[in-house]
C-alpha positions in Angstrom: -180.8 0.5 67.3 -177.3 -0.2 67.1 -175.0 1.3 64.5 -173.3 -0.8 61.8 -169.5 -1.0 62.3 -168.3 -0.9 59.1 -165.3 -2.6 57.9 -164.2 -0.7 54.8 -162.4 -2.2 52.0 -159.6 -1.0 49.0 -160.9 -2.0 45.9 -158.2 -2.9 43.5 -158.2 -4.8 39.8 -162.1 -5.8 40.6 -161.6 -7.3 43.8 -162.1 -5.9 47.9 -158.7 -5.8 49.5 -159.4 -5.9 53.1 -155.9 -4.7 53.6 -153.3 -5.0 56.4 -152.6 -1.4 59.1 -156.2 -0.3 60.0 -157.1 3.3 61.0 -160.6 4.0 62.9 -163.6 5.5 61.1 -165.4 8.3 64.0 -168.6 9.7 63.5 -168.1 13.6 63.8 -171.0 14.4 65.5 -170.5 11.8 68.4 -166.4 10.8 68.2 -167.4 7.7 68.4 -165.6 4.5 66.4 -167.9 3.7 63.7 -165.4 1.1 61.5 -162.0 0.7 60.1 -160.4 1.7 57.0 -157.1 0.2 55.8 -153.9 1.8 55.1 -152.9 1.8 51.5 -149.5 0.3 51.6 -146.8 1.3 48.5 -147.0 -2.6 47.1 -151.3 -1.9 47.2 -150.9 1.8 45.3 -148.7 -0.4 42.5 -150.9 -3.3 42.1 -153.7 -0.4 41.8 -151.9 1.8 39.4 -150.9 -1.7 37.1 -154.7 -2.7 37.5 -155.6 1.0 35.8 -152.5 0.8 33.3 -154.0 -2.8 31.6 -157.5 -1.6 32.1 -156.7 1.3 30.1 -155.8 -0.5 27.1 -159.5 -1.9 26.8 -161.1 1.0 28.4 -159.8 3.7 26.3 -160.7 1.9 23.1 -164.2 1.2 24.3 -166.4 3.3 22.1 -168.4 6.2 23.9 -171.4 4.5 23.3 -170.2 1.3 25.6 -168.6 3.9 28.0 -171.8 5.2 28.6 -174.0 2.7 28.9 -171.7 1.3 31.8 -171.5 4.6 33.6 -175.1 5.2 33.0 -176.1 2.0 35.1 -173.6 3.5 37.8 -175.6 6.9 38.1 -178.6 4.9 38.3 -177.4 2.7 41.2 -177.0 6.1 43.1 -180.4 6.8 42.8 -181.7 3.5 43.9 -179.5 3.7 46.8 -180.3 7.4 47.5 -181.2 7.6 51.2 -178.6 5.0 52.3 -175.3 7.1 50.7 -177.6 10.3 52.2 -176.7 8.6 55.5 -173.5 7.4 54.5 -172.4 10.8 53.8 -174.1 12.2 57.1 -171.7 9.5 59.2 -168.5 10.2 57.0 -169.0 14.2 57.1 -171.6 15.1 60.3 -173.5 17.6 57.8 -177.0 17.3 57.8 -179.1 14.6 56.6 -181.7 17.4 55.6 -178.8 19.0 53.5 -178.0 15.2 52.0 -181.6 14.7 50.8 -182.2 18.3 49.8 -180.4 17.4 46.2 -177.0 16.7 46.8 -176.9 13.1 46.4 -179.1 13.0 42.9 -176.4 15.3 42.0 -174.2 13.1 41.7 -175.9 11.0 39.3 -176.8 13.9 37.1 -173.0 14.3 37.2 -171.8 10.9 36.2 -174.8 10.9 33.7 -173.7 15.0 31.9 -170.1 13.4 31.3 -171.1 9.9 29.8 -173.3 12.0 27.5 -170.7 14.8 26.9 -168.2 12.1 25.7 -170.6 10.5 23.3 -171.6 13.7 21.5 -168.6 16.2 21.8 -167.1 17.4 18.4 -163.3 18.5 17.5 -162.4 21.3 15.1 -161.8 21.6 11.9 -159.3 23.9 9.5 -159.1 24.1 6.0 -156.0 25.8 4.9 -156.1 27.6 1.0 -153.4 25.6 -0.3 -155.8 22.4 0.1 -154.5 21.0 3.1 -157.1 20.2 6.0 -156.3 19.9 9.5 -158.6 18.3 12.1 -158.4 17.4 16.1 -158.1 14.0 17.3 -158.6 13.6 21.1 -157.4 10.7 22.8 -157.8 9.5 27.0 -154.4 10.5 28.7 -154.4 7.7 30.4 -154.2 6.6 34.4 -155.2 9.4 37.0 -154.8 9.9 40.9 -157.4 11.1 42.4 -157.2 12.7 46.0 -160.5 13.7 47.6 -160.8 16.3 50.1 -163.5 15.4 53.3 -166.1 18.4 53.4 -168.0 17.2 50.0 -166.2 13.7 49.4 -169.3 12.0 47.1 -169.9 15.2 45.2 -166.0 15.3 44.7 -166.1 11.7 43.3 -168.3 12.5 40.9 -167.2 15.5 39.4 -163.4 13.9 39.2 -164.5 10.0 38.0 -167.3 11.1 36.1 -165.6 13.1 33.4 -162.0 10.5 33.9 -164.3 7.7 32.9 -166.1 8.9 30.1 -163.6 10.3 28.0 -161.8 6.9 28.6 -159.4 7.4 31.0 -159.2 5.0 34.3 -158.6 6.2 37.9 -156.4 5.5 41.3 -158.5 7.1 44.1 -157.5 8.1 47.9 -160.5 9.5 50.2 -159.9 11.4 52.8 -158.6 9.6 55.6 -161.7 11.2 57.3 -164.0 10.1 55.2 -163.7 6.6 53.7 -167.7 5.2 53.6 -168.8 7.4 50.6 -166.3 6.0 48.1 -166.1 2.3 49.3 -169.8 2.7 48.7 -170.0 4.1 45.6 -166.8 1.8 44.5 -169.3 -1.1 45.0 -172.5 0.5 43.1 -169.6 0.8 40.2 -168.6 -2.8 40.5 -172.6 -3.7 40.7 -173.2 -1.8 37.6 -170.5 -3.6 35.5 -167.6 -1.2 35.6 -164.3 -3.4 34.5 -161.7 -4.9 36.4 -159.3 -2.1 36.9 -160.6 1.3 35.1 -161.7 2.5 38.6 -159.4 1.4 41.9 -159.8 2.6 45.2 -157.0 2.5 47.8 -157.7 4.4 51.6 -154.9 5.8 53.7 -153.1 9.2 54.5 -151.2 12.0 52.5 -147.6 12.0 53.7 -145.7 9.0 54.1 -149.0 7.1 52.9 -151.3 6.5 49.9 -151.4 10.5 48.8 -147.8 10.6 48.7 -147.5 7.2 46.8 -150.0 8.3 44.6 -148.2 11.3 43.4 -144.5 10.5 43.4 -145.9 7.0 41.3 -144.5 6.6 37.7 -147.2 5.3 36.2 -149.6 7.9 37.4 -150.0 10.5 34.2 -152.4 13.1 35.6 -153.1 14.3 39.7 -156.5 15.6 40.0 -156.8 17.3 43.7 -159.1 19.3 45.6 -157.5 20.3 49.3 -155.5 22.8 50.8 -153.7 25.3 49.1 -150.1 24.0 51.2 -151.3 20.1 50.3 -151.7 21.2 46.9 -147.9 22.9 46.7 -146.5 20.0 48.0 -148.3 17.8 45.1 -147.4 20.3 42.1 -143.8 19.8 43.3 -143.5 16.3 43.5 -145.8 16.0 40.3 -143.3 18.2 39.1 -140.4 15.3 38.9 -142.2 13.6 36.3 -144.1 16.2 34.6 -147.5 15.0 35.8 -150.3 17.1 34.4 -152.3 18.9 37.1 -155.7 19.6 38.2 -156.0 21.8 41.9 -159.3 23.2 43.4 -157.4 24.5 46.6 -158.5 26.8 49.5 -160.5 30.2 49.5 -161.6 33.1 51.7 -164.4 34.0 49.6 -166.1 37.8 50.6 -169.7 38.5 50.2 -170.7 42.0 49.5 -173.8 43.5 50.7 -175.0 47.1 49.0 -177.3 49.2 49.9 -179.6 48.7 47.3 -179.7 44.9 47.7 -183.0 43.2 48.9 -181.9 42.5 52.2 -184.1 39.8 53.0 -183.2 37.5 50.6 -179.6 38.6 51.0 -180.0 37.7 55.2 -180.9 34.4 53.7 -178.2 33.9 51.1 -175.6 35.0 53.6 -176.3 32.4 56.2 -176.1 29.8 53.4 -173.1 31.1 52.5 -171.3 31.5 55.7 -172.9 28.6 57.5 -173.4 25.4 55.3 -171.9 22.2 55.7 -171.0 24.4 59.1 -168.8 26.3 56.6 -166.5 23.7 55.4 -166.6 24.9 52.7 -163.7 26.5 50.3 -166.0 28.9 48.6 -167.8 29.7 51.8 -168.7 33.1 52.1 -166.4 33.6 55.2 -166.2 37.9 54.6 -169.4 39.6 55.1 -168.3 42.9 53.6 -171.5 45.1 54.4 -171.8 48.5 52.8 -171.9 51.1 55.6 -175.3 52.7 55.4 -177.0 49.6 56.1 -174.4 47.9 58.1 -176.5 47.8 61.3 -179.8 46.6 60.4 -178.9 44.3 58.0 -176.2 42.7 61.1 -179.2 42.1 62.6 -181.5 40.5 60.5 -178.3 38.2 59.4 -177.6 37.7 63.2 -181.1 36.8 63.9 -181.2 34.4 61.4 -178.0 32.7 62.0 -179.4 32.5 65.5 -181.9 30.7 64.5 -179.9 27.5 63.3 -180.3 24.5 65.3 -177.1 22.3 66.2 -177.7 18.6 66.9 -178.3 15.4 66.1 -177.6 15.4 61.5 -179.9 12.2 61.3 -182.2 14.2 62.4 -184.4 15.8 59.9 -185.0 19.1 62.3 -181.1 19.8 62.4 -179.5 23.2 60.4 -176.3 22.8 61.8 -174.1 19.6 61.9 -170.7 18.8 63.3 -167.0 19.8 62.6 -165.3 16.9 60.6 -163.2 16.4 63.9 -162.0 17.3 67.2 -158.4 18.6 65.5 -160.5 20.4 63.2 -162.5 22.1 65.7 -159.7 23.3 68.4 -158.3 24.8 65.0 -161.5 26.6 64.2 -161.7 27.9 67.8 -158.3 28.9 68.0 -159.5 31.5 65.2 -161.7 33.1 67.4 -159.4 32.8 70.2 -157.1 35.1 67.2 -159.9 37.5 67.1 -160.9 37.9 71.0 -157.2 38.8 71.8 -157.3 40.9 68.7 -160.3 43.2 70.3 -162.9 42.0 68.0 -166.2 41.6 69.6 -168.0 38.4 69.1 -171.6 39.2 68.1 -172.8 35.3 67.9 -171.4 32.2 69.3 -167.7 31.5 69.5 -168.6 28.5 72.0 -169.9 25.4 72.2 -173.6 24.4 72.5 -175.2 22.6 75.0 -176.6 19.1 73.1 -177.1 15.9 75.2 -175.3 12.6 74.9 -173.6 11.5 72.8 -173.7 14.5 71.5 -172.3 16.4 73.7 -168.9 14.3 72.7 -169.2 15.7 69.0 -167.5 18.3 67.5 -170.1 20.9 67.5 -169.4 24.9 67.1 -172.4 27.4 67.1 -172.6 30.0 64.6 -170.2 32.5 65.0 -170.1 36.4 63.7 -166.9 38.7 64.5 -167.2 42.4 64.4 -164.4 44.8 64.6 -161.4 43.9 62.6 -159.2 45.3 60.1 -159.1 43.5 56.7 -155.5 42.9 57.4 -156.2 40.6 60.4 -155.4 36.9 60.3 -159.0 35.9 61.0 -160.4 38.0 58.0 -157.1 36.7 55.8 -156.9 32.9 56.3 -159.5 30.1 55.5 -161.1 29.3 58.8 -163.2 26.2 57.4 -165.8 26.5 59.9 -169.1 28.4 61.0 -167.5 31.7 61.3 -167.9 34.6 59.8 -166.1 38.4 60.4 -168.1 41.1 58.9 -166.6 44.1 57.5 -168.2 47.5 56.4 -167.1 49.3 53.4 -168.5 52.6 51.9 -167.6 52.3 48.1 -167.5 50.0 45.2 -163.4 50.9 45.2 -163.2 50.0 48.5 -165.5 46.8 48.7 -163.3 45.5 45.6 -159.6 46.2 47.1 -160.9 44.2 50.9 -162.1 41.4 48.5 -158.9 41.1 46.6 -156.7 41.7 49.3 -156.1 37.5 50.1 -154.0 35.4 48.5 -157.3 33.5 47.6 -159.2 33.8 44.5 -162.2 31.0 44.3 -165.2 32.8 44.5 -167.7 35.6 45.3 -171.1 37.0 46.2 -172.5 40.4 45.0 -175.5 41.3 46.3 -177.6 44.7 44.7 -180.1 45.1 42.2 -177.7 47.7 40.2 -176.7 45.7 37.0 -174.3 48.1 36.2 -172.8 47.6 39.3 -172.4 43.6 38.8 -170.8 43.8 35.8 -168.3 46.3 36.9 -167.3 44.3 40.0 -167.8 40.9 38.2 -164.7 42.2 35.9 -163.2 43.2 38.8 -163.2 40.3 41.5 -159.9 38.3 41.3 -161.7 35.2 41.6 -162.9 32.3 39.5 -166.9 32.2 40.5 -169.4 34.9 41.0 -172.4 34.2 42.2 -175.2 37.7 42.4 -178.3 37.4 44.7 -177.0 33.6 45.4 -174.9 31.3 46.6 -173.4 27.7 45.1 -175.7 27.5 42.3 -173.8 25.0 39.8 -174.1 24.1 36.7 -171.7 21.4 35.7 -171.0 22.7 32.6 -169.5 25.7 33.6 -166.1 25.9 34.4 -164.8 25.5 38.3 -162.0 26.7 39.6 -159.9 29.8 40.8 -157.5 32.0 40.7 -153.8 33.0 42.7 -153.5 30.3 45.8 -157.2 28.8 44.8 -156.0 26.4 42.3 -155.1 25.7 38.8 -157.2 24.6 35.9 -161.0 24.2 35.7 -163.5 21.6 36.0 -166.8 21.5 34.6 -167.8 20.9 30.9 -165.3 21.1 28.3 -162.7 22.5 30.7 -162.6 18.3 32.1 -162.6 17.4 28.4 -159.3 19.5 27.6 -157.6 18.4 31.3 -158.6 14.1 30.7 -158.0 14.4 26.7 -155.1 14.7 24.7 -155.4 17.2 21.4 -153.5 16.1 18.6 -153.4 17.6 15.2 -153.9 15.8 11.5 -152.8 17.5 8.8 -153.9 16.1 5.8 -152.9 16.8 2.0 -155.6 17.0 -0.5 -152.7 16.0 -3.3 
């Protein structure tokens, strides 16, 4: 059966904009054209920005309650269309559609759903002074936000950056990833469906420099940049964000170490670790990219861990039986290999993978890597240093707590980490001690949205989740009030 071609739209003020320049859509897994996407031009990023600036005169005054009950329809559209954005996402990323179904789409709904409630029952402090004067928080919408996606979780991204912006009244200009357009025209037109208004949620496609991205963030009318990307992208934002005193949001790169003890249980750490290094074929910013083994049972746990990740199947990511998708592209993936290229003229050895496999057509055209594991480098090496963003993994062994702790702090990342033991002592020692925003112990990606996101040094700044997206999409003003 013959693929759609999809010809994907702006949405702007309410209405499709088809658009003028087109760029195509490519399926990862297969290269091949799937659709267009326009090119935001500066006149559309206005007319998108104005549409949110008069929207946001309505929508911030909407009462919770009406906020709500408009973004509570939109989570339910998501779930009535849950297989067909599974596949959307599938064509947009090449991850798995087992991974899409396995929870990540209703999450998005949950998400939408957490944030509609949040703003309908969250409180604001009170102080009463001696003298008889109270003071009391107000919090107000901030007003129009830019929204810049990243490609390796674009849906779930949309959801955790709109959800909270619309609820607390706020309204939205949003660039996907040039890569991955279909998710948010799709989700742009459950919205529309579902009765959002004319303007509080606008949609424009296109490129960072010298395109929508950079239109987006030099705009004057823009009052907050929410982004998730690279740490470099991210640099170049805060400074020209900078020019107009934009407030900022950044969930950036990360070179996230896993640590292995002794005492762990090491076949459900063999399991965790292959999530952790391996899904979404590791594009992934908090991927679990340094094993950090402890020494005594370097060797058998290597190869249970190696058996496993042997044991993932590349191919077709429609197809239910697949564990391992595609790279986002074929840029992508000579990058990725050109990291293991760093490590073979480094004398690593490569104890998995590090080539291609050997799929049929079409997808043998796709951007496929197998599961890769390097042994044999120093901390210090560019491979163990710098966000690969792909199914590879160096492993490290370490004898001591001391020693595990300075290998894991010694990036210029700081977004997460695993511990693995059964010593509670131990956690909470190395828990205080990680640089890093997220630990996870005995698991890997577990979120709860109400928690705060985000990380530390060159992984970002700010939080998301909870009342961390309240403080960033409100404004806290103070009334002080005379009892005379």
């Amino acid at each position: 059966m013959p693929r759609p071609v999809y010809e994907v739209t702006h949405y702007i003020n309410g209405e499709f904009v088809k658009g003028g320049n087109r760029f195509e859509i490519r399926y990862p897994a297969t290269n091949e054209v799937i659709g267009t996407a326009p090119e935001g031009t500066p006149d559309e990023v206005d007319a998108a920005v104005q549409a949110a600036r008069q929207a946001f005169k309505s929508w911030s005054q909407a009462s919770p309650s009406a906020r709500r009950k408009v973004l509570r329809a939109f989570a339910q559209a998501i779930r009535e269309h849950h297989d067909e954005l599974a596949e959307l996402e599938t064509l947009d990323v090449g991850r798995t559609i087992r991974d899409n179904k396995a929870g990540y789409i209703r999450s998005l709904a949950s998400t939408i759903e957490y944030y509609a409630d949040l703003a309908v029952t969250a409180g604001t402090e009170a102080y009463p002074m001696s003298n008889g004067y109270l003071n009391y928080i107000l919090r107000s919408p901030v007003g129009v936000g830019g929204l810049i996606l990243p490609w390796n979780v674009p849906m779930l991204l949309v959801s955790w950056k709109v959800g909270p912006a619309l609820a607390f009244g706020n309204t939205v200009v949003m660039k996907p990833a040039e890569w991955t357009p279909l998710g948010a025209w799709r989700l742009a037109q459950l919205a529309h469906e579902a009765g959002l208004p004319p303007g509080v949620l606008n949609v424009v496609h296109g490129f960072g420099p010298d395109s929508t991205g950079e239109y987006i963030t030099k705009h004057p009318d823009i009052d907050l940049i929410s982004f998730t990307g690279e740490s470099a992208t991210g640099k170049t934002i805060m400074e020209a964000a900078a020019k107009s005193l934009k407030r900022v949001s950044f969930e950036l790169g990360g070179k996230a170490a896993n640590i292995i003890f002794e005492d762990a249980d090491l076949d459900r750490a063999v399991k965790v670790s292959v999530d952790a290094a391996f899904q979404n074929q590791g594009q992934l910013c908090i991927a679990g990219s340094r094993l950090l083994v402890q020494r005594s049972i370097y060797e058998p746990f290597m190869e249970k861990f190696t058996a496993a990740a042997r044991e993932l199947r590349p191919g077709d990511p429609m197809n239910p039986e697949t564990t391992l998708g595609s790279l986002i592209s074929a840029e992508h993936l000579q990058r990725v290999t050109s990291y293991i290229e760093v490590a073979r003229q480094s004398g690593a050895a490569i104890r998995l993978g590090g080539d291609r496999p050997d799929l049929p057509a079409p997808f043998n055209q796709g951007n496929f890597l197998n599961a890769t594991i390097i042994e044999g480098l120093p901390p210090q090496n560019r491979v163990c240093q710098e966000e690969i963003f792909g199914p590879v993994v160096a492993a490290l062994p370490f004898d001591t707590e001391e020693e595990a702790v300075e290998i894991a702090n010694g990036v210029n990342y700081g977004l997460s980490a695993v511990i693995q033991t059964r010593d509670v002592g131990r956690v909470l020692r190395l828990s205080n001690a990680l640089n890093v925003g997220t630990v996870w112990v005995n698991d890997f990606f577990v979120r709860d949205i109400r928690t705060p996101f985000g990380g530390m040094k060159q992984s970002g700044i700010g939080r998301e989740g909870g009342t961390f997206s309240l403080d960033f999409w409100t404004e806290a003003k103070t009334v002080c009030v005379s009892s005379q």
